[in-house]
C-alpha positions as CSV (number, residue, x, y, z in Angstrom):
1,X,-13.4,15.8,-1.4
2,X,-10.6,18.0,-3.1
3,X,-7.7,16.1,-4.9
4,X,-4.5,17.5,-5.9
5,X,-1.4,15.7,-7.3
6,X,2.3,17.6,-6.9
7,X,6.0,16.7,-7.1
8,X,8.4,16.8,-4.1
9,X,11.2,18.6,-5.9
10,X,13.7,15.6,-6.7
11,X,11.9,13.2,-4.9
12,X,8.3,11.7,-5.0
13,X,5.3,12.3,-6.5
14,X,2.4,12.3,-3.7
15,X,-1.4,12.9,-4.6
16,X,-3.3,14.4,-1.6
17,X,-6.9,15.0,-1.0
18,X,-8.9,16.7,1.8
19,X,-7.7,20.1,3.8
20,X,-4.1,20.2,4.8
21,X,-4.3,21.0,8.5
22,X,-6.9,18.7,9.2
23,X,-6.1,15.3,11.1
24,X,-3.0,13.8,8.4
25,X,-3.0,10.3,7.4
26,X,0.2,9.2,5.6
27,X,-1.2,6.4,2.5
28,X,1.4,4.0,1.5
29,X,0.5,1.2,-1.2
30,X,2.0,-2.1,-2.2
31,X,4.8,-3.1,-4.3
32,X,3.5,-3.0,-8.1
33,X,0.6,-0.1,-7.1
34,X,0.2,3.8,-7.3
35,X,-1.1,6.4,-4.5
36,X,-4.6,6.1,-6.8
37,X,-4.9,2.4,-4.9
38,X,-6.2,5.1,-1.9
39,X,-8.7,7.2,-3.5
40,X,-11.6,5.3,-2.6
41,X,-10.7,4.5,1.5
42,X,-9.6,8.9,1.3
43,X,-13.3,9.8,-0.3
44,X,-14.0,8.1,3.1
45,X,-12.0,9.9,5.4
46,X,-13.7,13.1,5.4
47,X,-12.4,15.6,8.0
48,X,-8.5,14.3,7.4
49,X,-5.7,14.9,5.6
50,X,-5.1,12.1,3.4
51,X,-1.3,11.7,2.0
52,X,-0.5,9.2,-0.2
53,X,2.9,9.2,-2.4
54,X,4.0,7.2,-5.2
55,X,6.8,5.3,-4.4
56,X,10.2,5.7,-5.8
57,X,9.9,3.3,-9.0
58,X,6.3,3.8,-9.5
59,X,3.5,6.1,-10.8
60,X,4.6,9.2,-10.5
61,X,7.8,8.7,-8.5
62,X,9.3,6.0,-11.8
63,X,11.9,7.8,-12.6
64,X,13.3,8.4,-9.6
65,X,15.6,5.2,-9.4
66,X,17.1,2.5,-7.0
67,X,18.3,2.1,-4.4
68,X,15.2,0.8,-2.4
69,X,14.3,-1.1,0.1
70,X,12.3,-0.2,3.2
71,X,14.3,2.2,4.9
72,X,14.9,4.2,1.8
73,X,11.3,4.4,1.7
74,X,10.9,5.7,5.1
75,X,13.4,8.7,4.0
76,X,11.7,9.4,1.3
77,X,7.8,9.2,3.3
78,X,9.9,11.7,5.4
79,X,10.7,14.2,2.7
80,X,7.1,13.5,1.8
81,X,5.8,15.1,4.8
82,X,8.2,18.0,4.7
83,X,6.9,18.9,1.1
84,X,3.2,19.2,2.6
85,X,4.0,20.7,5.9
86,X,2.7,17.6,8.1
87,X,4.7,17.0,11.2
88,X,3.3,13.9,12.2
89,X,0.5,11.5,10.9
90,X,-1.5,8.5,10.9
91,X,0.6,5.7,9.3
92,X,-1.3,3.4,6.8
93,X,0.2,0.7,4.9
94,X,-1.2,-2.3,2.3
95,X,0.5,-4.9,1.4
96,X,4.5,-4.1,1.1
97,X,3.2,-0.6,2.5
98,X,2.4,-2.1,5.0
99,X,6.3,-3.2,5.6
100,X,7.2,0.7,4.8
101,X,4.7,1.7,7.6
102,X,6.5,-0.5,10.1
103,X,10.6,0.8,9.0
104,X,8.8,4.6,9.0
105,X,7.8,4.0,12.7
106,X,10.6,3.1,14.0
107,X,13.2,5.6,12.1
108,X,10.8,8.1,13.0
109,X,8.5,7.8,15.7
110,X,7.9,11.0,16.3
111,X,6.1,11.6,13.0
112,X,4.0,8.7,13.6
113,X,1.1,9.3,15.8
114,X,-0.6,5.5,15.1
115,X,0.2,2.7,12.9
116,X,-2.6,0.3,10.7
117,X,-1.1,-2.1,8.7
118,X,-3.6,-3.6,6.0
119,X,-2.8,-7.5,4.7
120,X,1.0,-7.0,5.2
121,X,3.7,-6.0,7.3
122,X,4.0,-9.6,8.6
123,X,7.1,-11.3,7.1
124,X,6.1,-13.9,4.6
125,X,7.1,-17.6,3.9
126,X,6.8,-18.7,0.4
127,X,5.6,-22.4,-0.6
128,X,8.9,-24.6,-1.4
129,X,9.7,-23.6,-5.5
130,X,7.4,-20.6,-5.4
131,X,9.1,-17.0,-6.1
132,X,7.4,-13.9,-5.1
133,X,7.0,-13.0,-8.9
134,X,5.0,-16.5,-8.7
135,X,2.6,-15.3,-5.9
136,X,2.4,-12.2,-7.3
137,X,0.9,-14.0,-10.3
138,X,0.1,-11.1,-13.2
139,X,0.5,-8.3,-11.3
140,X,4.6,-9.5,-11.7
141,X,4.3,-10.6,-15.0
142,X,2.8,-7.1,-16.2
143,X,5.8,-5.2,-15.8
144,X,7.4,-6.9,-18.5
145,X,4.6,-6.7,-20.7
146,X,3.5,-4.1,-23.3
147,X,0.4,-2.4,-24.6
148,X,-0.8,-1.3,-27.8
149,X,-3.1,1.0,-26.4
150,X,-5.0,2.0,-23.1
151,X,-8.2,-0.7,-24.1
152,X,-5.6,-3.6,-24.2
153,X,-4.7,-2.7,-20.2
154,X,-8.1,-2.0,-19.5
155,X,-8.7,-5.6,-20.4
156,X,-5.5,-7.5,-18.8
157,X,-7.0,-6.0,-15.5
158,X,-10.1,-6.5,-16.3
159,X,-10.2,-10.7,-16.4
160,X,-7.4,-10.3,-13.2
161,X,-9.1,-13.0,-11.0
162,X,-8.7,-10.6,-8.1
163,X,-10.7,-7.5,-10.1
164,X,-12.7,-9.3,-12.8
165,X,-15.6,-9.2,-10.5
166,X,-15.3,-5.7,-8.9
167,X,-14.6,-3.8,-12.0
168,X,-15.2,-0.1,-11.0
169,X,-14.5,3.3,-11.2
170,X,-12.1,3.6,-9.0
171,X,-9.8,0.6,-10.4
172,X,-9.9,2.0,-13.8
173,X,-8.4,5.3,-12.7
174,X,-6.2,3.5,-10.7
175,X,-5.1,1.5,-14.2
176,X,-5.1,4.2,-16.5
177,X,-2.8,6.0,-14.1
178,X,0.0,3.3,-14.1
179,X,0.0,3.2,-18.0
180,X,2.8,5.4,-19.2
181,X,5.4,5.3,-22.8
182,X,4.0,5.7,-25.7
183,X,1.4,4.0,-27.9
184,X,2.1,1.4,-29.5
185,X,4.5,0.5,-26.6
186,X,2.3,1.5,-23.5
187,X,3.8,-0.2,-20.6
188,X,2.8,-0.4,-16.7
189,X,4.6,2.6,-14.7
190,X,5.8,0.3,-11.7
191,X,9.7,-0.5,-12.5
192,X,10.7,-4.4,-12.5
193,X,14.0,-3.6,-10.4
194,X,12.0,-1.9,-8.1
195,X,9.9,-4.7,-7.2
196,X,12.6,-7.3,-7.4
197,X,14.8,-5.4,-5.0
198,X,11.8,-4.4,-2.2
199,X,10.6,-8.0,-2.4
200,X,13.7,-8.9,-0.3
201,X,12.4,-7.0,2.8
202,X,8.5,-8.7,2.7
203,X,10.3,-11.7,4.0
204,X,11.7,-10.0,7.3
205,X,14.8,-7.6,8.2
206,X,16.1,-6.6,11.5
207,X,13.9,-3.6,11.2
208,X,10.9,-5.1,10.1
209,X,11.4,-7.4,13.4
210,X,12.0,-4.3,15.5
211,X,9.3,-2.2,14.3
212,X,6.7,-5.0,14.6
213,X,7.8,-5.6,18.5
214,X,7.8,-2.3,19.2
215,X,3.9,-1.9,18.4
216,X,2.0,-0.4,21.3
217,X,-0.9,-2.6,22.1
218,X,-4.2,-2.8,19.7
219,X,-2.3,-1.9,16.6
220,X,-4.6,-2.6,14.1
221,X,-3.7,-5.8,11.0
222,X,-6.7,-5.6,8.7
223,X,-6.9,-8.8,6.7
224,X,-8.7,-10.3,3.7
225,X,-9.9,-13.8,3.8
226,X,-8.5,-14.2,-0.2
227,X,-5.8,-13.3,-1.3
228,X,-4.0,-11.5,-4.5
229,X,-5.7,-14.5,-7.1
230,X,-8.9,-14.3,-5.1
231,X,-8.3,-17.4,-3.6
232,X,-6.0,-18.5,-0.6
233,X,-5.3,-15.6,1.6
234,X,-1.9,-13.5,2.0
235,X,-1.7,-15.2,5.5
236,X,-3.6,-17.8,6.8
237,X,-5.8,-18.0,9.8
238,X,-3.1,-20.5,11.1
239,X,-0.2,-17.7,10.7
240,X,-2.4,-15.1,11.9
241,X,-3.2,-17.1,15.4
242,X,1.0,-17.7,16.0
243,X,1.8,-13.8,14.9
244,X,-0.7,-12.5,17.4
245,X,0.7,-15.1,20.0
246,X,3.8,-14.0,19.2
247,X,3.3,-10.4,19.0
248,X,1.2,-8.4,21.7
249,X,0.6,-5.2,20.1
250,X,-1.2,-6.5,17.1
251,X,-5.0,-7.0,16.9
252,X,-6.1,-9.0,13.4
253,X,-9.1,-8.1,12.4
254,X,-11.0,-9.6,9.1
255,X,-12.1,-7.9,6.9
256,X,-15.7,-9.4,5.4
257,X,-16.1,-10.8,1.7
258,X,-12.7,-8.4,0.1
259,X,-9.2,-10.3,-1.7
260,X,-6.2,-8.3,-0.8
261,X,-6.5,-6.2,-3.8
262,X,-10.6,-4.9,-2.7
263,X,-9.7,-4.4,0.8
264,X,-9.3,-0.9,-1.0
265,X,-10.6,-0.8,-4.1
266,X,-13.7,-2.1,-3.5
267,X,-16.3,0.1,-1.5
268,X,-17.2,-2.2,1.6
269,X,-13.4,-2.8,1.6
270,X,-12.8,0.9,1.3
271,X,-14.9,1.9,3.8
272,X,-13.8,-1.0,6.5
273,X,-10.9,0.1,6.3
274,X,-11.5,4.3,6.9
275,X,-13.5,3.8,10.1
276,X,-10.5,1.3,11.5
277,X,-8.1,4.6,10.3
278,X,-10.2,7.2,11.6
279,X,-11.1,5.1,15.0
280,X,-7.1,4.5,15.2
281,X,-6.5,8.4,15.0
282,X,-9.1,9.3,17.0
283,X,-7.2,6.5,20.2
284,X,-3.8,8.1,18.9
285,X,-5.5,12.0,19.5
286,X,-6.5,11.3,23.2
């Protein structure tokens, strides 16, 4: 599948693959990750459109500064589309995508023909004396950090509880792409202010709570049974029982034997969640 990487003029930088006007699926990834976090779930998409951006603070799109925040990121998924002539597309979001999808739907609805949110987009609670840095574990603490050289990243990724197991292609482009600076001070392309400021939104806003009540009915929430340290998930079956009672539109569905970082990086993960994306399109295109 064809793979191209542009610049929307003073905005974001979005990597694309497959034939523009085929079926378009707008990609949005989490809060320390880069549109490359998609290449493996796109290979598996064959037949759409797949667009997936950096957003504003990472990859591509770092120095394209504050504010943020959820609805800024809707704008700018807006402009997005604009730059590659889609009107309207499926809506995809992982983890704090996920929270982006939701604010895109409901500032523009009419550019979202379905929405699949994958292990987010439900506001979190965090353990008494946690901070999100804490849950995020090193995928914070990173961001801070620096790197002689491109091995030296490699290798902090590569013992990652979440990856250490699952090492593959795809993951090391997806690492090599967020290194950026110079040698012998490489450094991770995802900005610290950037995550500090959009981890205010994963916890709820009036919009998030809007969007998520607004779902139509069988909106797909993909979810891994670990979570970020390979161990306790992102929400627990528990949560996940009193969201869906709570909230009608949503359908939960488990995804087998991933963490929340190989629900796309890895290639069962990957390919779970294309068919749920191309099934949701092809409801959305009746």
């Amino acid at each position: 599948m064809s793979y191209r990487l542009s610049k929307v003029p003073g905005s974001l930088a979005v990597g694309e693959w497959g034939d523009p006007g085929s079926p378009a699926v707008l990609a949005i990834h989490g809060i320390t990750a880069n549109h490359l976090a998609w290449a493996a779930v796109a290979r598996a998409l064959p037949g759409f459109h797949v667009v997936a951006p950096d957003l504003r603070g990472r990859g591509g799109s770092r120095d394209l500064g504050g504010p943020y925040g959820m609805d800024v990121h809707a704008a700018d998924l807006a402009a997005v589309l604009d730059h590659v002539g889609v009107r309207s597309a499926t809506v995809v979001g992982h983890s704090m995508g996920a929270f982006a999808a939701l604010v895109f739907g409901l500032r523009h609805p009419d550019r979202t023909d379905a929405t699949v949110l994958v292990d987010g987009g439900l506001p979190l609670v965090l353990p008494p004396g946690l901070s999100v840095e804490d849950t995020l574990g090193p995928a914070a603490q990173r961001l801070t950090m620096e790197f002689a050289d491109r091995a030296a990243y490699r290798q902090l990724w590569k013992v990652h509880p979440a990856l250490s197991r699952a090492w593959n292609a795809d993951i090391e482009a997806y690492v090599d792409y967020d290194l950026v600076g110079a040698a012998p001070r490489l450094h991770s392309s995802a900005s610290h202010e950037a995550m500090a400021v959009d981890s205010a939104d994963l916890f709820g806003t009036g919009a998030i709570a809007a969007a998520l009540a607004a779902l139509p009915a069988g909106t797909p929430l993909l979810t891994a049974p670990r979570g970020l340290l390979d161990a306790d998930p992102l929400y627990s079956p528990e949560e996940l029982a009193r969201w869906e009672t709570r909230l009608p539109g949503i359908a939960a569905y488990e995804v087998a034997d991933v963490n929340h970082y190989t629900i796309l990086l890895g290639g069962d993960g990957a390919a779970a969640v294309a068919a749920v994306v191309a099934a949701t399109a092809a409801r959305a295109d009746r």
